[in-house]
C-alpha positions as CSV (number, residue, x, y, z in Angstrom):
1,X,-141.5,-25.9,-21.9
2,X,-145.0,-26.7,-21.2
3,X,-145.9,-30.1,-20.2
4,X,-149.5,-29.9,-19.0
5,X,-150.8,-32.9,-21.4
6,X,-148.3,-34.6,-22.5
7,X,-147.8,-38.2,-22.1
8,X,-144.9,-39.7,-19.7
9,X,-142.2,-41.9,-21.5
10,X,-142.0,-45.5,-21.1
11,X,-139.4,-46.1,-18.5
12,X,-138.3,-48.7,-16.4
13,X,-136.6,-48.4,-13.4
14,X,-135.0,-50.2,-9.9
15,X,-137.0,-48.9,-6.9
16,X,-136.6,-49.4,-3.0
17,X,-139.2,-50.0,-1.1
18,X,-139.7,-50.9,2.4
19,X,-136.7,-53.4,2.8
20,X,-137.5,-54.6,-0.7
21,X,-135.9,-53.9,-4.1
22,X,-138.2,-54.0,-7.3
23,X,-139.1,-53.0,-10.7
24,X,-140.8,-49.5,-11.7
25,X,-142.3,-48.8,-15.3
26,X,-144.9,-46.8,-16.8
27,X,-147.0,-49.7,-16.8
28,X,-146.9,-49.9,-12.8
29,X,-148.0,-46.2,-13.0
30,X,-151.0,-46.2,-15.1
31,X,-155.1,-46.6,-13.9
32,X,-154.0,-44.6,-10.9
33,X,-153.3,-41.1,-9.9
34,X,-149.3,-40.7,-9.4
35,X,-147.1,-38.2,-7.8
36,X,-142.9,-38.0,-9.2
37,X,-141.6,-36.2,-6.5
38,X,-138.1,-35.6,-7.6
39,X,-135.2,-34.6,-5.2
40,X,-131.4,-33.7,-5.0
41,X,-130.1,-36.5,-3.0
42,X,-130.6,-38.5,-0.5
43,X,-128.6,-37.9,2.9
44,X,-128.9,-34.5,2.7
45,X,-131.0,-31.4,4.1
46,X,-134.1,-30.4,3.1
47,X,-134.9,-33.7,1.2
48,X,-135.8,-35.7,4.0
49,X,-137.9,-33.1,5.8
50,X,-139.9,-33.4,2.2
51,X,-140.2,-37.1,1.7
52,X,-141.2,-37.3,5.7
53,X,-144.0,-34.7,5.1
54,X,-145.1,-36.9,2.0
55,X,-145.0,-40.0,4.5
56,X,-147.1,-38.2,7.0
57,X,-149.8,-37.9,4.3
58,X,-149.9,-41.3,2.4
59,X,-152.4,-42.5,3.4
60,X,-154.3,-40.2,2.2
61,X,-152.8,-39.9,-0.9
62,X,-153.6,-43.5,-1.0
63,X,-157.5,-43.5,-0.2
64,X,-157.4,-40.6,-2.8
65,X,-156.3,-43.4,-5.3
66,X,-152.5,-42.2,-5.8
67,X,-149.1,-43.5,-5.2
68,X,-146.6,-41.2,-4.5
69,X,-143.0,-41.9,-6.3
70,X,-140.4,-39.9,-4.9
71,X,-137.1,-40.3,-7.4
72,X,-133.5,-38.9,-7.2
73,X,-130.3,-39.8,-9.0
74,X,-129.3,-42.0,-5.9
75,X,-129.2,-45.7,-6.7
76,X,-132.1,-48.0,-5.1
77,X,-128.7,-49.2,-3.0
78,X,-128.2,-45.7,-1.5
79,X,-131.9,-45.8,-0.9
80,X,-131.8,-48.7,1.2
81,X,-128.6,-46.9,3.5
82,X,-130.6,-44.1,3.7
83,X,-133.2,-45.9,5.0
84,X,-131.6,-48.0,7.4
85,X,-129.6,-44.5,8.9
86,X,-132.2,-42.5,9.3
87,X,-135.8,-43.3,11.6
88,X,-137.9,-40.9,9.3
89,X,-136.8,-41.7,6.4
90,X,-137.1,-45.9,7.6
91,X,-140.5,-44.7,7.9
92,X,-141.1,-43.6,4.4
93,X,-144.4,-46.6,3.2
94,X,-144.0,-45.1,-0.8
95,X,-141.5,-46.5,-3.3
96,X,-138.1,-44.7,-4.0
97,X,-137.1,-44.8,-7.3
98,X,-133.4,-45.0,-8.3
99,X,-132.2,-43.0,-11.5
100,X,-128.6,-42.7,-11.1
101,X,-128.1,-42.6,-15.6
102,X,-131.0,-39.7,-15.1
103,X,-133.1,-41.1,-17.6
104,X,-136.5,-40.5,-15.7
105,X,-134.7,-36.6,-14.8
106,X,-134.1,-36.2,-18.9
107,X,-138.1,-37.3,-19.6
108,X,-139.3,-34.5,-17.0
109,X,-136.3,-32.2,-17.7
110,X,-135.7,-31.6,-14.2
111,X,-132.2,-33.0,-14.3
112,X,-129.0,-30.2,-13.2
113,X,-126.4,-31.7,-15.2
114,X,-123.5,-29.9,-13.8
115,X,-124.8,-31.0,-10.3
116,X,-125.8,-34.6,-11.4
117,X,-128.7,-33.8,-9.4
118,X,-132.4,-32.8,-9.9
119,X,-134.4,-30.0,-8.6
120,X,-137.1,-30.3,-6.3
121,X,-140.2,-30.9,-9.1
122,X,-144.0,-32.6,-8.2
123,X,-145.6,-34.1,-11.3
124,X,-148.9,-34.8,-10.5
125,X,-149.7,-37.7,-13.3
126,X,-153.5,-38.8,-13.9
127,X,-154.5,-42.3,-14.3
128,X,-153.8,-42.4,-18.5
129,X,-150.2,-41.5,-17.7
130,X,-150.9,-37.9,-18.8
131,X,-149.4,-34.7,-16.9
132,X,-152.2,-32.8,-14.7
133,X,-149.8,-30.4,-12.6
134,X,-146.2,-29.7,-11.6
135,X,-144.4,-27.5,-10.2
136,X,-140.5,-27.1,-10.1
137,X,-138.6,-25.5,-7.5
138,X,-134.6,-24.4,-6.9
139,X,-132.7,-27.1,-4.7
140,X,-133.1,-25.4,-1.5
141,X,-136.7,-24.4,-1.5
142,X,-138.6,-27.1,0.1
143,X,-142.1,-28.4,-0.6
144,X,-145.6,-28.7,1.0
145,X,-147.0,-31.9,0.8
146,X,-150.4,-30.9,1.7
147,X,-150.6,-28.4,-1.0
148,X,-149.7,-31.3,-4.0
149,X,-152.2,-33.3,-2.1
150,X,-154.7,-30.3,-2.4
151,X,-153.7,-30.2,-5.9
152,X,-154.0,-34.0,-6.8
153,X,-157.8,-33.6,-5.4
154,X,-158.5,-30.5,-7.7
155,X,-156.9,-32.5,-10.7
156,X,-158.9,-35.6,-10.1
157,X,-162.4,-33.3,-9.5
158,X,-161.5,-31.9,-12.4
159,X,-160.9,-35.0,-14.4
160,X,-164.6,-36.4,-12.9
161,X,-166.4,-32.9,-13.8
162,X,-164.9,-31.3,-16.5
163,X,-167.7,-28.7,-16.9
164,X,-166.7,-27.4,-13.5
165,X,-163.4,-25.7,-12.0
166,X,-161.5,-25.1,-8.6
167,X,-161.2,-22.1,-7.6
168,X,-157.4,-21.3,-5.4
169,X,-157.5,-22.8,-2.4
170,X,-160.5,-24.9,-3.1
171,X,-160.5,-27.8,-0.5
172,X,-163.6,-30.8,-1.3
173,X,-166.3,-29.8,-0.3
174,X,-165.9,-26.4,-1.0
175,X,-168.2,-24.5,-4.1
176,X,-166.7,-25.0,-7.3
177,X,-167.2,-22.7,-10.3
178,X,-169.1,-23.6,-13.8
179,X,-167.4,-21.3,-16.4
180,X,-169.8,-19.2,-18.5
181,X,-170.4,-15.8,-19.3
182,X,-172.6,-15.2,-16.4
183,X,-169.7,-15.1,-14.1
184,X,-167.6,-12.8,-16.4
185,X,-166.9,-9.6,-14.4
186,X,-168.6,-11.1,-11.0
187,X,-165.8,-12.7,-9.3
């Protein structure tokens, strides 16, 4: 299923953050750029090498104008322990949402029943709560977080221009291309 467009559901949902526990809903989310970075587990493998790579780039997801959410079916409990066993992950700045009923999994269809788990998805979310990018990968291919942050600038470039386009790899600052027919058979 395609969901390039399409709206995010209301939700609501506990979170963990930085020794705190809060409240998370689609109202938090909106007049800002967001990232749903969904994950198997927490004390596990690969996740944390992911959500530390995310850390080492908030800030500028941040000065970019996003938050990053990274969400797994773990409860905003496990969260905390996680946080509190592990120095990286004590590190992580972004909030941690909890969705051990896998509500938030269902309304991005990530969500490995049989495991109880998600896979490893990036939902890049502009600031009307409306899908930009995502990409979903198997539970043990890991993720680059500079590559969803080079995405989340191409998405919100795109957003400010919309008569112009990023080309791959496109960095800012880079040329950008104004579709037409005068490029048609000159790329």
């Amino acid at each position: 299923m395609n969901y390039i467009g399409q709206e995010i559901q209301d939700f609501s949902v506990k979170a963990y953050q930085q020794g705190e526990l809060k409240d998370v809903t689609k109202k938090d989310v909106l007049g800002k750029w967001s990232v749903f970075f969904f994950y198997p587990a927490d004390f596990s493998f690969v996740c944390p090498t992911e959500l530390e790579d995310l850390q080492a780039k908030y800030s500028q997801f941040k000065a970019a104008g996003a938050e990053i959410y990274s969400v797994s079916e773990d409860t905003e409990f496990v969260h905390k322990a996680w946080a509190e066993a592990s120095d990286g992950i004590g590190k992580i700045e972004y909030p941690m949402l909890a969705d051990p009923a896998g509500k938030l999994a269902k309304a991005f269809d990530v969500l490995n029943e049989e495991l109880g788990q998600t896979y490893r998805a990036a939902f890049i979310v502009d600031p009307d709560g409306v899908i930009q990018s995502y990409t979903i990968n198997n539970m043990g291919i890991g993720r680059n977080a500079s590559e969803i942050f080079r995405t989340l600038q191409a998405a919100s470039f795109v957003r400010a221009h919309g008569d112009k386009v990023c080309p791959a790899s496109w960095q800012p600052g880079d040329d950008v291309l104004e579709p037409g027919l005068d490029l048609v058979g000159k790329l």
